[in-house]
C-alpha positions as CSV (number, residue, x, y, z in Angstrom):
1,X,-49.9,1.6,-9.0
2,X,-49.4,-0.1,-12.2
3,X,-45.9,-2.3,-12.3
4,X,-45.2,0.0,-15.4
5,X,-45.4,3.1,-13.2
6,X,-43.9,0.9,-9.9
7,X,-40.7,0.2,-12.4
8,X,-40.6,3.4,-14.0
9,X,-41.0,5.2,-10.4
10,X,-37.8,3.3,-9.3
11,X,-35.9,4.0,-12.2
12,X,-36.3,7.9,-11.7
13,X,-35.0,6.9,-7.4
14,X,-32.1,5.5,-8.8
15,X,-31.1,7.9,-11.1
16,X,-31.4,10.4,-8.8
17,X,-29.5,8.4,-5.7
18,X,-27.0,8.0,-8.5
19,X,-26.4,11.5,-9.2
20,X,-26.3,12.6,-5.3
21,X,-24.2,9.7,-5.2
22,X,-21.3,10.9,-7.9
23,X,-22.1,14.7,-7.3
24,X,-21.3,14.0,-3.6
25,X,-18.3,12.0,-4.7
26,X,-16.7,14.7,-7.0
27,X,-17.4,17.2,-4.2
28,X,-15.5,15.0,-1.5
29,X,-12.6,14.6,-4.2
30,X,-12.0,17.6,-4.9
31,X,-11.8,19.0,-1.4
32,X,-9.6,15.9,-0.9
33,X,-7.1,17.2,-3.3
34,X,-6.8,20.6,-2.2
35,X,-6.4,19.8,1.5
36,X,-3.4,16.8,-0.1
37,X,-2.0,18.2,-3.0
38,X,1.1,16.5,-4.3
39,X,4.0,17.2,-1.7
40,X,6.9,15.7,-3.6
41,X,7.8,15.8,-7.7
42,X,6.9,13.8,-10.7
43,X,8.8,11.6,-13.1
44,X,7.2,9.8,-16.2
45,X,7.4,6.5,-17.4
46,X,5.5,4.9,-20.4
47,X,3.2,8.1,-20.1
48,X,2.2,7.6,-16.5
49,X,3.4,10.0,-13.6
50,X,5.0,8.6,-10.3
51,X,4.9,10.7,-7.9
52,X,7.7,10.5,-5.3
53,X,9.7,12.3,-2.6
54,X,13.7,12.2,-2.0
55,X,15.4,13.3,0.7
56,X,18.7,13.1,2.7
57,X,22.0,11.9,1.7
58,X,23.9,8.6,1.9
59,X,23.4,4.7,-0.2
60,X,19.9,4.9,-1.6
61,X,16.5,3.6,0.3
62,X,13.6,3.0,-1.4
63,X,10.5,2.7,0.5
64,X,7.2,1.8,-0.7
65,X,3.5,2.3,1.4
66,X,1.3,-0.6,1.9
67,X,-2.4,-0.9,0.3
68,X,-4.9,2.1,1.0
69,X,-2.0,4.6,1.3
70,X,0.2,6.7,0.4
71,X,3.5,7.7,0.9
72,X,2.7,9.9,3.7
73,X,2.5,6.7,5.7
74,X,6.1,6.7,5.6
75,X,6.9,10.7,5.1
76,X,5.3,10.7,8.7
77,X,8.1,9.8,11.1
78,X,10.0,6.8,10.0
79,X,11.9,8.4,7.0
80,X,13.2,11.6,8.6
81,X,15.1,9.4,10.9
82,X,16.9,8.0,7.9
83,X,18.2,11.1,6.2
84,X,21.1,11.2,7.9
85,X,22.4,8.0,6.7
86,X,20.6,7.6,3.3
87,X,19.1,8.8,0.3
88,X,15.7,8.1,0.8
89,X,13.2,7.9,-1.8
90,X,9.6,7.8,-0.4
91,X,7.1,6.7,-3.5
92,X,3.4,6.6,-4.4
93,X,2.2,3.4,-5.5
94,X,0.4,3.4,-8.9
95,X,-3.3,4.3,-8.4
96,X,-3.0,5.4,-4.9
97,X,-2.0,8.9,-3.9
98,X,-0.9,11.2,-6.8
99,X,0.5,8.2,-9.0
100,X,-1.0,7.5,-12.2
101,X,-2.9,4.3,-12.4
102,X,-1.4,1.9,-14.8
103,X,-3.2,-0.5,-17.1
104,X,-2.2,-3.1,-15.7
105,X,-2.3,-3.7,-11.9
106,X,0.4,-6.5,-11.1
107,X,2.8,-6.5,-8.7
108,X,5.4,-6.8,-11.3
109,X,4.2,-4.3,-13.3
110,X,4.2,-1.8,-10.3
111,X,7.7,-2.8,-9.5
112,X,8.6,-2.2,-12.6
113,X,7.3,1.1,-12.6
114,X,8.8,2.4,-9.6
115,X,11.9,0.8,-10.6
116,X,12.5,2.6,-13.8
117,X,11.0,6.1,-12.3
118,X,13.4,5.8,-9.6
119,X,16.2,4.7,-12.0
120,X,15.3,8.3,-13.6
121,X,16.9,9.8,-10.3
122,X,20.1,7.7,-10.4
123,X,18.6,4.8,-8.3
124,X,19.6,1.9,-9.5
125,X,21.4,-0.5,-6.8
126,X,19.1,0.8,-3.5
127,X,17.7,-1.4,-0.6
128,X,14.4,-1.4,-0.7
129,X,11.6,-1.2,2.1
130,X,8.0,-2.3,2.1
131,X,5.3,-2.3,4.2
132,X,2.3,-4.5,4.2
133,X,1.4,-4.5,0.4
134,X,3.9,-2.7,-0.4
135,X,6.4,-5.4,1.0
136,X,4.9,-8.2,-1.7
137,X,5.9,-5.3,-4.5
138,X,9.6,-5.5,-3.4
139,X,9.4,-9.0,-3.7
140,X,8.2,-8.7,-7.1
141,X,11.1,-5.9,-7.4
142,X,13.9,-8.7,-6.3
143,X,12.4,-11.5,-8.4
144,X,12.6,-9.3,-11.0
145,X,16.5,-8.4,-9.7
146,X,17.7,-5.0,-8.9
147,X,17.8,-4.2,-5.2
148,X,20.5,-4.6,-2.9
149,X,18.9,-6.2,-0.3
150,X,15.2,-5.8,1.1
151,X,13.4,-4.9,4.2
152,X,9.9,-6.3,4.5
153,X,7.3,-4.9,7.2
154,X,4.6,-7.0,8.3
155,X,4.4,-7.7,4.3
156,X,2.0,-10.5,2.6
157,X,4.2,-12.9,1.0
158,X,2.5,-16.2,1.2
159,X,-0.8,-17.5,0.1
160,X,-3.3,-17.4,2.7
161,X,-6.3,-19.8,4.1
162,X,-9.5,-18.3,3.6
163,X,-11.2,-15.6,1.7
164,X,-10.9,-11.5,2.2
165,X,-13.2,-9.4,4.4
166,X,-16.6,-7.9,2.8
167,X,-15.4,-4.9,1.1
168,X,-12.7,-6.7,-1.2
169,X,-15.4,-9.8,-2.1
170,X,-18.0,-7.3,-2.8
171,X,-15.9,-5.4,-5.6
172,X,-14.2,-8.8,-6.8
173,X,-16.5,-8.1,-10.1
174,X,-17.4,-4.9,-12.0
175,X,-21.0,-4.8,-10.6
176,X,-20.3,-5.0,-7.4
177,X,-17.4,-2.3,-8.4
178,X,-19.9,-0.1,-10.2
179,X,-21.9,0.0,-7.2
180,X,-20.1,0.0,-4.0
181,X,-17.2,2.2,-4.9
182,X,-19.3,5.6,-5.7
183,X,-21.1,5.0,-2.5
184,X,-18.3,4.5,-0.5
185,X,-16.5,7.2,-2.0
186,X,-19.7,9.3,-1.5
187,X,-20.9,8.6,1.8
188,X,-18.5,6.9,4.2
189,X,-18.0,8.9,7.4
190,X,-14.9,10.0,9.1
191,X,-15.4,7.8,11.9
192,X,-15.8,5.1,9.8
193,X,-11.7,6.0,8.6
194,X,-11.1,6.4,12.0
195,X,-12.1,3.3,13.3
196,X,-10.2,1.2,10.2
197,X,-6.9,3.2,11.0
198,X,-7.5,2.1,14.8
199,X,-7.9,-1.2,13.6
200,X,-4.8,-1.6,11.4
201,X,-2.8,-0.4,14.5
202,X,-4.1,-2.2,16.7
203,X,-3.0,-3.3,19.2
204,X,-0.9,-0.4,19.4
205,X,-2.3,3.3,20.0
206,X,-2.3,5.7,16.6
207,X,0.1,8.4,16.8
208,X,-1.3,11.4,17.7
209,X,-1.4,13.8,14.4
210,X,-1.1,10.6,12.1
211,X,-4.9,11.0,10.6
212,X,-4.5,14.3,9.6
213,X,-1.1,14.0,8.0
214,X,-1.8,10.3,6.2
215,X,-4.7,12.3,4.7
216,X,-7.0,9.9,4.6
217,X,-9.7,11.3,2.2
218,X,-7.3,10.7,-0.6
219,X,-7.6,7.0,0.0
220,X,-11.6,7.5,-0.6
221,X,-11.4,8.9,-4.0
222,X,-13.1,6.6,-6.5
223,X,-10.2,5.7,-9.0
224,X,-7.7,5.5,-5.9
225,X,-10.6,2.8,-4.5
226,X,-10.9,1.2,-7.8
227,X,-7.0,0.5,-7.8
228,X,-6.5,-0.8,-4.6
229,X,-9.3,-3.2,-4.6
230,X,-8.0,-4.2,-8.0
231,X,-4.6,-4.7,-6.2
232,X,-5.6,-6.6,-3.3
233,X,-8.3,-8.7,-4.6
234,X,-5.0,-10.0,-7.5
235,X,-2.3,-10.2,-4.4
236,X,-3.4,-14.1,-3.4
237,X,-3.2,-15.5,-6.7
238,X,0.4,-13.4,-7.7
239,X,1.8,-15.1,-4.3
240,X,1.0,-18.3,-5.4
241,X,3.5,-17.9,-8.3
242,X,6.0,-16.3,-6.5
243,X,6.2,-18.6,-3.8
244,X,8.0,-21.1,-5.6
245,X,10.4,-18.7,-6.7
246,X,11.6,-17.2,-3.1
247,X,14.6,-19.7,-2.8
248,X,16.0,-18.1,-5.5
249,X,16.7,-15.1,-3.9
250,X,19.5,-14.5,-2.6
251,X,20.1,-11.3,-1.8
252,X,19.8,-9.8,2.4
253,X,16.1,-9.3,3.4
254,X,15.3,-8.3,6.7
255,X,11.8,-9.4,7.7
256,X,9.8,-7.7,10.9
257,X,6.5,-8.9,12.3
258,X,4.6,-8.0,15.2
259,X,3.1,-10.8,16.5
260,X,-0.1,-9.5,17.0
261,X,-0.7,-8.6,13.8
262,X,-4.2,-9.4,12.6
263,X,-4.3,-7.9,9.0
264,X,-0.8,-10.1,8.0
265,X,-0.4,-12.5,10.5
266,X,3.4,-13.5,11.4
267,X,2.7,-17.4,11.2
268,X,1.0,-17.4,7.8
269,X,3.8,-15.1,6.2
270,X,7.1,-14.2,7.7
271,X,7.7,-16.9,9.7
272,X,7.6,-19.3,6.6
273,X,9.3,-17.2,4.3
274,X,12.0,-16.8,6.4
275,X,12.7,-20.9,5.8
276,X,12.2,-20.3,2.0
277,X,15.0,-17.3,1.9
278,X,18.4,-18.3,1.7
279,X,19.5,-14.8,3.6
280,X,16.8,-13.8,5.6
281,X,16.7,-12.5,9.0
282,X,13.6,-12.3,11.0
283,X,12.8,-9.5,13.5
284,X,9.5,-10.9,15.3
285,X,8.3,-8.3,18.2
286,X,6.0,-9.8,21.0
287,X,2.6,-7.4,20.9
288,X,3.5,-5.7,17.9
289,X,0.3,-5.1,15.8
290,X,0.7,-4.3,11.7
291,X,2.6,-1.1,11.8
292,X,5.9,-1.4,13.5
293,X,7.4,0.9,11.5
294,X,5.2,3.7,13.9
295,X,5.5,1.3,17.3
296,X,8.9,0.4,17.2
297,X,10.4,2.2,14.4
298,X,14.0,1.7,16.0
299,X,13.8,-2.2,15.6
300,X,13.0,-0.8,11.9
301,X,15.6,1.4,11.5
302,X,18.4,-1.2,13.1
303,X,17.2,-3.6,9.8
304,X,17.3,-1.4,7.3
305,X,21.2,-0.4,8.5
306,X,21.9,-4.2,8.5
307,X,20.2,-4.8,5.4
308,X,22.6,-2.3,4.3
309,X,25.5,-3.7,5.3
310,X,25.3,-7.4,4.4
């Protein structure tokens, strides 16, 4: 075979793995979105839709999902024990469940967002809750000013040592985006999403039903991928700027860690910040993995009603 016919022989494989590939893609999508649709309602800011679910009565609570989420995360278990005692909002971040992407990915800019589609509902003085990524966006929230006091689960706030695992170098740059978020999209398994979602609990057990209600094909659409790795791969560099900022704060923030918590690990974040805050208290639970919100949601649920009351 000629390297003429070799090249153009390839060319006609890829283009074909290619269109498996995004046919495949569409066709997971789609089922995706009729198995998820949008459970809650829609406010618009600047032209993009937040989509966001309020329930319950009382001072207002915001809370806000951490990276390759959604706000089912939270609608699961942790915010129906709330209702009685707040308004909570529940909110998708941009980019990841049925929130509009926005143009820019910051974590300013996506506390700004939420902030002002909230603000649409009469929220305008709530505490605020995040988990994991979603904690690093309330900071961006209070640096910005506006809540009444925060509640941070086992949230990124410092810089770390190191680099991030595979997936996040590998789409750090639009080739490597081009390439490995259709196939991911396309072809990862169920098992696969099972065995992350073990992960991120681990050491703790997942609750039975939680995969099915987090809906985790939504999470494996291709724009939903292509905002969260934009998101995560930025978070490092964002904390670097905010870090010298945090002593300004000083408004309540409740931190909880678990100490076993491999994907944010208590030493590297909490535990500092909690020197750098002028009004920070720290909840640290022995054996508590990432998601204490699910393990120990009572330790939770006592910080949020301080948070409220300091």
């Amino acid at each position: 075979m000629t390297l003429k016919r070799l090249a153009a022989s390839f060319l006609i494989a890829a283009a074909a793995l290619a269109g498996v590939t995004h046919w495949r893609a569409s066709t997971r999508e789609a089922a995706a979105e009729a198995a998820y649709p949008p459970s809650g309602q829609f406010v618009t800011v600047d032209g993009k839709r937040l989509h966001y679910e309020t329930k319950g009565q009382g001072p207002d609570l915001v809370m806000i999902h951490g990276a390759s989420g959604s706000l089912r995360d939270l609608t699961f278990a942790l915010r129906d024990q709330l209702t009685d005692r707040f308004r909570v909002t529940v909110v998708d971040r941009p980019g990841l469940g049925h929130s509009d992407a926005l143009d820019e990915t910051s974590l300013l800019a996506q506390a700004r967002f939420i902030k002002a589609g909230v603000a649409q509902l009469g929220v305008t003085d709530p505490v605020v809750l995040g988990q994991s990524y979603g904690g690093a966006v309330a900071l961006a929230w209070a640096l910005d000013g506006g809540p009444k006091a925060l509640v941070l689960v086992g949230s990124p706030s410092m810089p770390w040592p190191g680099k991030l695992d595979i997936w996040y170098r590998a789409t750090d740059n639009p080739v490597g985006r081009a390439l490995a978020i259709p196939l991911a999209s396309a072809f990862v398994p169920d098992s696969y999403v099972r065995s992350a979602i073990d992960a991120v609990f681990a050491p703790d057990p997942v609750p039975p039903g939680y995969d099915d209600h987090l809906g985790t094909a939504l999470t494996l659409r291709r724009e939903t991928l292509a905002a969260n790795v934009a998101q995560v791969n930025a978070l490092r560099a964002e904390l670097v700027t905010m870090e010298p900022r945090y002593p300004s704060l000083a408004l309540p923030v409740e931190l909880i860690h678990g100490t076993a918590d491999t994907i944010v690990p208590l030493d590297i974040h909490s535990a500092p910040l909690s020197h750098l805050l002028p009004n920070a208290t720290i909840t640290v639970i022995p054996g508590a993995g990432h998601m204490p919100h699910h393990s120990h949601p009572s330790l939770v649920i006592a910080a949020i009603l301080r948070a409220a009351l300091r």
